[in-house]
C-alpha distance (Angstrom), angle and dihedral (degrees) to the residues before:
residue distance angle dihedral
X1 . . .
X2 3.88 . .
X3 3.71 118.4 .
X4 3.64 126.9 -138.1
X5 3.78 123.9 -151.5
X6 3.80 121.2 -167.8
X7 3.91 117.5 -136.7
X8 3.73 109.0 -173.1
X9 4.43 103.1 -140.8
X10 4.08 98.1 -152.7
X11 3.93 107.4 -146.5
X12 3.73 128.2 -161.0
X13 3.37 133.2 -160.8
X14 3.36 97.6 -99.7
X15 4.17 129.7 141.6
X16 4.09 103.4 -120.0
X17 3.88 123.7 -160.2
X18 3.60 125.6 119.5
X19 4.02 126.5 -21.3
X20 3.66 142.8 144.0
X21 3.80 141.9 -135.2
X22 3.54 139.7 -174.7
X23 3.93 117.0 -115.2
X24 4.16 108.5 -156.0
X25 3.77 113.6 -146.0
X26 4.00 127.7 -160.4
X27 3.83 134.5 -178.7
X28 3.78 121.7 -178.5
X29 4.03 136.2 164.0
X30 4.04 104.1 -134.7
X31 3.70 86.6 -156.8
X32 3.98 103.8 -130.8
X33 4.32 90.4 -17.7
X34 4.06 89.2 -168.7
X35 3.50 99.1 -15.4
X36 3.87 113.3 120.2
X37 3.77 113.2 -158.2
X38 3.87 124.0 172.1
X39 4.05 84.4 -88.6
X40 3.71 105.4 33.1
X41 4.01 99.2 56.7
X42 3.84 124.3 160.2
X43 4.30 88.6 -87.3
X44 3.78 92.4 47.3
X45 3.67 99.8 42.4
X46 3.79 110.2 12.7
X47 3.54 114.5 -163.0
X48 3.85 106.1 -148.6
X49 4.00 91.9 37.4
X50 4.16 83.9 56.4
X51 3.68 89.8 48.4
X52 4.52 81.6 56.4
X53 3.90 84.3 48.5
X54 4.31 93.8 48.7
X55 4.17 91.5 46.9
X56 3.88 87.0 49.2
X57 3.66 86.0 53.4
X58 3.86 106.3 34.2
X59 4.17 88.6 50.6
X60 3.63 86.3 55.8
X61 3.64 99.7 41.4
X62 3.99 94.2 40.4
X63 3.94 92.2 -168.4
X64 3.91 122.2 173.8
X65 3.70 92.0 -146.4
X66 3.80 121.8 37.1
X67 4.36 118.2 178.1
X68 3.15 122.6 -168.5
X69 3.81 149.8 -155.6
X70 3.99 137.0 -157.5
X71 3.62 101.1 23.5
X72 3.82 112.9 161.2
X73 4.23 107.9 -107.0
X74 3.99 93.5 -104.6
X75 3.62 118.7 121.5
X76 3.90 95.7 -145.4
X77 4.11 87.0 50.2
X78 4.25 81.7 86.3
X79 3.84 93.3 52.6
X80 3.75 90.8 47.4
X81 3.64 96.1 57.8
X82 4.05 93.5 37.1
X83 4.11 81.5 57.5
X84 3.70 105.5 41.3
X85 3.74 100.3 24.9
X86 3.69 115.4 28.3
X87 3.44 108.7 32.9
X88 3.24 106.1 36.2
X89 4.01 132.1 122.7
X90 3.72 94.6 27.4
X91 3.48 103.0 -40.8
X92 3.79 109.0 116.2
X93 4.30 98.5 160.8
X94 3.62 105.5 96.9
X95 3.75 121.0 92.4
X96 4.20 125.8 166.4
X97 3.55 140.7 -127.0
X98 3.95 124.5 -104.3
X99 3.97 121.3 -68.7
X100 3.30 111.5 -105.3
X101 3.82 133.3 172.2
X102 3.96 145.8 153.4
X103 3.88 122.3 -130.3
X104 3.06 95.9 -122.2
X105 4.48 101.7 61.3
X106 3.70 129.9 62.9
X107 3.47 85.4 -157.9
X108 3.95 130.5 71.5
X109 3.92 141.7 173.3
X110 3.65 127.0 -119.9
X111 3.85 133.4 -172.7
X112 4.28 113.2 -156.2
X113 3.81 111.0 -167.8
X114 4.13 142.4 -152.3
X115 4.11 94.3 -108.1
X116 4.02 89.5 -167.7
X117 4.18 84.4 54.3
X118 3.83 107.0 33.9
X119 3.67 154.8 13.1
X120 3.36 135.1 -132.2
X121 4.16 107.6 -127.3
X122 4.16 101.9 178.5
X123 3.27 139.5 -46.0
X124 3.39 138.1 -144.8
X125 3.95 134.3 -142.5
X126 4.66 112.6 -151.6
X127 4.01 98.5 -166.5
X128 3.86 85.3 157.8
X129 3.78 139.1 73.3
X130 3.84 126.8 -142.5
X131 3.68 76.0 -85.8
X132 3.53 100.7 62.8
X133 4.36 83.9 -120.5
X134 3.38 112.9 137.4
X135 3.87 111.3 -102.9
X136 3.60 133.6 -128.3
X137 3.54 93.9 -97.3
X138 3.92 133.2 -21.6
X139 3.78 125.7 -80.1
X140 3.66 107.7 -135.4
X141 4.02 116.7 -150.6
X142 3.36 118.6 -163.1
X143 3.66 133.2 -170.2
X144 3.80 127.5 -156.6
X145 3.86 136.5 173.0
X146 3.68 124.9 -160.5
X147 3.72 122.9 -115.6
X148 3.50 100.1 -136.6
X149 4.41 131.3 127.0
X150 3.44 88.3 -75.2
X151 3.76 88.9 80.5
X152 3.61 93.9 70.2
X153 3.79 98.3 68.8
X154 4.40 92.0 34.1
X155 3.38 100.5 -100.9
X156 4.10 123.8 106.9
X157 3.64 139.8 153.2
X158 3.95 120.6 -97.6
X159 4.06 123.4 -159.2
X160 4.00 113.3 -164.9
X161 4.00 116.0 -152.4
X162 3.84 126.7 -162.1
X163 3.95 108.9 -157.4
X164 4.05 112.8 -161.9
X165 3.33 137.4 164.8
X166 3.86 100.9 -172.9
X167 3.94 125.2 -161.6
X168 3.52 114.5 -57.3
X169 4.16 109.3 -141.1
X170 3.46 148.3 78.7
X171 3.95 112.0 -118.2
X172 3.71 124.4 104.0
X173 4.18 78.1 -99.7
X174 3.04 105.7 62.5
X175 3.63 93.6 44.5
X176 3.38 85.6 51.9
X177 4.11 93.7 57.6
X178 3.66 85.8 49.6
X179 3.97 91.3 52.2
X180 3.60 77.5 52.1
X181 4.13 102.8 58.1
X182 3.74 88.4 40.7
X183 3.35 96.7 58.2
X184 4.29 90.6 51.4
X185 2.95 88.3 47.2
X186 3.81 100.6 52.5
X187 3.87 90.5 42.8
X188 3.21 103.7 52.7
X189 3.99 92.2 49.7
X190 3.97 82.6 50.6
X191 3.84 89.8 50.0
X192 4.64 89.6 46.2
X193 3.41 104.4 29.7
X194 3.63 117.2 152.1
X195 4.04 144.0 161.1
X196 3.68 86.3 -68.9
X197 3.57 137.8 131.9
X198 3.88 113.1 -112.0
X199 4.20 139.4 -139.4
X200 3.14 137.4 164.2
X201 4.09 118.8 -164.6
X202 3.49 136.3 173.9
X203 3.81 156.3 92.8
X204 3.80 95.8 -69.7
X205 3.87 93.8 170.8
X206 3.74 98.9 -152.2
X207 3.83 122.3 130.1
X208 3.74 104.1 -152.8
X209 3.87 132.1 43.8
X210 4.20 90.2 -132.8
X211 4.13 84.4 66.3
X212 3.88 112.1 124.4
X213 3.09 95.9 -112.4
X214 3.88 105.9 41.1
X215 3.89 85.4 56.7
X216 3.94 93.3 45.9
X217 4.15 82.2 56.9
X218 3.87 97.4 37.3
X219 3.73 109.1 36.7
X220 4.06 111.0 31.9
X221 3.47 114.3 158.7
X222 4.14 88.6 -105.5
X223 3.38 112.3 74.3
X224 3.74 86.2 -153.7
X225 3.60 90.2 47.9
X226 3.89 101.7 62.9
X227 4.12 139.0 57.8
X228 3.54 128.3 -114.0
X229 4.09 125.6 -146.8
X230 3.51 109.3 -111.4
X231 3.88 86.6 -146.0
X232 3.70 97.2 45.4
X233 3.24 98.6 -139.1
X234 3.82 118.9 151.5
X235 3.63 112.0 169.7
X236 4.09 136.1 100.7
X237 3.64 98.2 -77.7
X238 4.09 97.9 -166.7
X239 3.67 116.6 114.0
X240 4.09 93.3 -17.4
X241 3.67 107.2 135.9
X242 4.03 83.3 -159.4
X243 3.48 88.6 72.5
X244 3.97 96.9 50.2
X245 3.46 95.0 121.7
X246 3.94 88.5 60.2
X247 3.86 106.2 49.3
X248 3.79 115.4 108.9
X249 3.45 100.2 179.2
X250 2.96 154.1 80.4
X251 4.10 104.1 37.4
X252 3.56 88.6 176.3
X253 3.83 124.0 69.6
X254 4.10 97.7 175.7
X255 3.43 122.9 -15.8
X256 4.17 102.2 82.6
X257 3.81 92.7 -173.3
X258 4.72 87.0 -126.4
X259 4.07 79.6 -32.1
X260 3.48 93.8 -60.0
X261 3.47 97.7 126.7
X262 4.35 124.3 43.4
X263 3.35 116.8 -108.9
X264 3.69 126.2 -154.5
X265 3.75 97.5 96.0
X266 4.11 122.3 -115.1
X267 4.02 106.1 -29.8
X268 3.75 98.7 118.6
X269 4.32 141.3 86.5
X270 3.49 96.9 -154.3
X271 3.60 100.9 142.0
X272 3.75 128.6 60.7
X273 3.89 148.0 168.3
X274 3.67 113.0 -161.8
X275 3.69 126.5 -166.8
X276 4.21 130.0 -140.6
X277 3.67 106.4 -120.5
X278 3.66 83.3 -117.7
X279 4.22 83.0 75.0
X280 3.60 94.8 42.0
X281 3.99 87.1 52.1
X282 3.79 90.0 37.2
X283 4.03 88.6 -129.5
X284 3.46 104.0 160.5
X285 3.99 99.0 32.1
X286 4.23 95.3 -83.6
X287 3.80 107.9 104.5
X288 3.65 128.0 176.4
X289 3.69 112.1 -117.3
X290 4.08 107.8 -129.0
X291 3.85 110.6 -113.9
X292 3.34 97.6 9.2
X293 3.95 94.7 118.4
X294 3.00 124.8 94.7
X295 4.00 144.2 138.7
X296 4.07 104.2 -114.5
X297 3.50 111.9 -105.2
X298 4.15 96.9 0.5
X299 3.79 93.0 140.8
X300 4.23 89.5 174.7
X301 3.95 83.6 -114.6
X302 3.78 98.5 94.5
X303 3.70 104.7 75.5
X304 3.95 106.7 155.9
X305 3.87 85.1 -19.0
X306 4.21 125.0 100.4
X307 3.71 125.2 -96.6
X308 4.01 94.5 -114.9
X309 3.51 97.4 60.2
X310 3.54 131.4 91.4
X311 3.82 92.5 25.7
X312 3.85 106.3 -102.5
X313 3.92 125.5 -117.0
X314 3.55 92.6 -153.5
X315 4.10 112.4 55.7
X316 3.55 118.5 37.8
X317 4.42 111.5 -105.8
X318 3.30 100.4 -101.8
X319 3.54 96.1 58.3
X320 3.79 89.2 44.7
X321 3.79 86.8 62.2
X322 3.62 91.3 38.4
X323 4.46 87.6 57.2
X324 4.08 83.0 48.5
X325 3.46 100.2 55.4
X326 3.68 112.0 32.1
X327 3.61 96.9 49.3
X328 4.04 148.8 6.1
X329 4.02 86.2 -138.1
X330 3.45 130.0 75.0
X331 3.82 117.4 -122.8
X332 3.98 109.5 -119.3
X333 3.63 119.8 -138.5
X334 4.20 139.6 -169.1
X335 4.05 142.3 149.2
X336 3.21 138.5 -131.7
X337 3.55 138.5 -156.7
X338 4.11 115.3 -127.3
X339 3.90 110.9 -164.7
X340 3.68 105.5 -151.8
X341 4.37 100.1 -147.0
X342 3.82 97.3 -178.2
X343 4.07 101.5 150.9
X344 3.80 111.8 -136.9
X345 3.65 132.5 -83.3
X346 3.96 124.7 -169.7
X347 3.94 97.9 -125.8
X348 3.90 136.8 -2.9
X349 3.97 116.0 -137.7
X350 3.58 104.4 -120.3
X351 3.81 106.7 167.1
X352 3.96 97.1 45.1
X353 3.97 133.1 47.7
X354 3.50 142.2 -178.1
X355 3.77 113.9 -88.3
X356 3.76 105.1 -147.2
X357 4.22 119.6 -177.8
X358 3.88 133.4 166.2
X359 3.57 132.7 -126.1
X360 3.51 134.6 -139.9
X361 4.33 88.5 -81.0
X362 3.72 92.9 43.1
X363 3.46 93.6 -113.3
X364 4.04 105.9 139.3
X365 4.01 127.9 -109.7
X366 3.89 101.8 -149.4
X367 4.33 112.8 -169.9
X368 3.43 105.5 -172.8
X369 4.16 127.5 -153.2
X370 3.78 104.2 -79.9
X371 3.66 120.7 -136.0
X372 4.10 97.4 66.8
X373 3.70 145.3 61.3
X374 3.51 126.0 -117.2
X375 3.60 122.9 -147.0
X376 3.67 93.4 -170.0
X377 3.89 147.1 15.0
X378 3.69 135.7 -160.6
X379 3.21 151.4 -179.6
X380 3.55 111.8 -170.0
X381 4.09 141.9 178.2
X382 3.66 115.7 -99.7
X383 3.48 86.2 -106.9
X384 3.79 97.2 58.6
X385 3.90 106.9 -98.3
X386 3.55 115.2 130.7
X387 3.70 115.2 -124.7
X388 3.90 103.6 168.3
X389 3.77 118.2 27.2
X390 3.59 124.3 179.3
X391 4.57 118.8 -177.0
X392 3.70 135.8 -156.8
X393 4.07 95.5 3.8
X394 3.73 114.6 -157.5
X395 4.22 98.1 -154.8
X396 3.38 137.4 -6.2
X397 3.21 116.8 -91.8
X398 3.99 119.9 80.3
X399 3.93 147.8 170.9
X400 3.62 120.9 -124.4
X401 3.56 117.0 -159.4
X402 3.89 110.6 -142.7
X403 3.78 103.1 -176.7
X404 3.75 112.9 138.8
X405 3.51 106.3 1.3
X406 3.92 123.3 138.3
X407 3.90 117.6 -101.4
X408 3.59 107.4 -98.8
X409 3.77 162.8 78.1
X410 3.89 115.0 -29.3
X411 3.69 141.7 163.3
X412 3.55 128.6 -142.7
X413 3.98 116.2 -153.5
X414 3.64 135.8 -175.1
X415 3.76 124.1 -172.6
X416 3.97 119.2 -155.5
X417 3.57 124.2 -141.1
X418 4.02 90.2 -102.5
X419 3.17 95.2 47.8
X420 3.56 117.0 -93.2
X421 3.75 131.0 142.2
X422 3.64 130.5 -137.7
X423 3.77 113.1 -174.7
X424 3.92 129.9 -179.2
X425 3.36 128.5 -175.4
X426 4.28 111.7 -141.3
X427 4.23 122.5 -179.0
X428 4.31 105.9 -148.6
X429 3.57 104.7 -165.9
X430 3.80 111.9 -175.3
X431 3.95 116.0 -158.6
């Protein structure tokens, strides 16, 4: 039995051709978000005062896509920082990925998104190594397309994000279990690579760019199979004061809150967002925006100091305080460009739509607006290819036959003699 879900695609009457936004991208380690540990209690590391501390942030940051480390493994713990973090004070856009954990972490990754800017397509969880041994923690891939013009004629732009938080720790192990992740992660992008635009964030937890597992990420054999720093930056970052402008962690450089947070003050490039060279290039329409990264509130005057002191001249004080008290990382922040290449169309139906439902095989009943002919209908993948294609339709009302096509996102588009589009958006998911 195949399932059909019905996704209206609202349509103004708008002139499309060629434009550009800017796509706002955050990563941040919550340190312990509702996770208790014998250090990070509920007077150390309060949950709903950090969730204060992340709106003070997030309404100064404004990104469209925020990832995230250490969040306790509860599938509410999402929802609770959507409500009292996110949208908050007006701001109602943001919506999140799918929970997702392993049995074997107290810790998970999440990725919340701009809903008036993007999409979320699929996702995938990587609990295994090359192995098949369970990982540290899972490796969540997520998939989003961006709602721009382009949807109209079936064609958008996708942007792929790794979220890791590799093993923390210095011994040849650790490094090892790192090595480890890397590697899943790189194989399985070598085994699903598609015309996408590429990242790679997280807490990787390595000091020096010649680690294992920074080169297995940076330097695979395929140039179109690796990431590139935005920075470019090789170097070992640990206790350089050349690299200042780089460390993400710690914010703290004494008090330890019961040895919750590390101490040591900011001497460490934890925290990263790499790009596909395919962004770097701006291939496929996401470019990355020169200068734009940066770690929030890194100032290149706290070298083994804390983040709250001296007061900074570059974030306002409250989100200074906000940095020192939610979390002994830095958050990391870029932008990217997102070309929007929708190709013209005379007029966009605004007053009629498609009405698309399913019968008892899953095959789709299409009724199209009356009153016009249709030279052509499609239903197409979000990435453009057609996969059902019907020519020179007498009437409007048509069966679509569903059998063997992928689960997924599709669009269904029907072009009138005079030019105007009707577009619909329809999910098939096939048990």
């Amino acid at each position: 039995m195949v399932r059909v879900i019905i996704f209206l695609l609202l349509i103004g009457n708008v002139s499309i051709g060629f434009a550009q936004d800017t796509i706002s991208f955050m990563h941040y380690n919550l340190l312990n978000y509702r996770n208790t540990t014998n250090q990070c209690t509920n007077s150390t590391n309060n949950p709903d005062t950090k969730e204060g501390h992340l709106e003070t942030i997030v309404s100064h940051v404004k990104p469209d896509i925020l990832t995230i480390n250490e969040m306790g493994a509860n599938w509410l713990n999402p929802n609770k920082l959507l409500t009292n973090s996110l949208n908050k004070n007006g701001v109602s856009h943001f919506d999140q990925a799918e929970y997702a954990n392993n049995s074997f972490s107290g810790l998970t990754n999440m990725l919340f998104f701009n809903s008036n800017k993007l999409e979320l397509y699929n996702q995938v969880a990587l609990d295994k190594d090359v192995n098949n041994a369970e990982m540290v923690r899972v490796i969540d891939v997520y998939t989003l397309f961006v709602k721009n013009g382009a949807l109209l004629t079936g064609d958008t732009t996708f942007l792929t994000v790794f979220v890791a938080h590799l093993k923390a720790g210095s011994t040849s192990a650790d490094k090892d279990k790192r090595q480890e992740m890397a590697k899943a992660a790189m194989e399985y992008l070598k085994n699903n690579h598609k015309s996408h635009s590429y990242f790679f964030a997280g807490d990787f937890n390595i000091q020096t760019h010649s680690e294992a597992c920074y080169q297995t990420i940076t330097k695979n054999s395929a140039t179109t199979i690796r990431f590139y720093d935005p920075k470019d930056a090789p170097g070992s970052w640990n206790n350089k004061s050349t690299y200042s402008n780089l460390h993400t962690q710690s914010t703290h450089d004494g008090d330890s809150r019961g040895g919750c947070f590390s101490t040591g003050g900011m001497d460490d490039r934890f925290d990263f967002i790499l790009c596909g060279k395919e962004v770097i290039e701006g291939t496929y329409g996401v470019q990355y925006l020169d200068g734009t990264y940066t770690a929030l509130g890194q100032d290149s005057r706290r070298f083994n100091g804390n983040i709250k002191y001296p007061a900074s001249n570059i974030i306002p004080a409250s989100v200074q305080n906000a940095l020192y008290e939610m979390s002994d990382h830095l958050p990391v922040l870029m932008d990217v460009s997102v070309k929007d290449n929708s190709v013209s169309v005379n007029k966009i139906a605004t007053k009629s739509k498609i009405v698309i439902s399913h019968l008892n095989d899953g095959d789709l009943k299409v009724h199209l607006p009356v009153g016009h002919t249709y030279p052509e209908l499609r239903v197409m993948e979000m990435g453009g290819k057609i996969v059902r294609q019907k020519v020179n339709l007498e009437g409007t009302k048509w069966h679509i036959a569903t059998a063997g096509l992928p689960s997924g996102l599709y669009l269904v588009n029907a072009i009138t003699s005079t030019g105007e589009v009707y577009t619909q958006k329809v999910g098939i998911l096939g048990n």
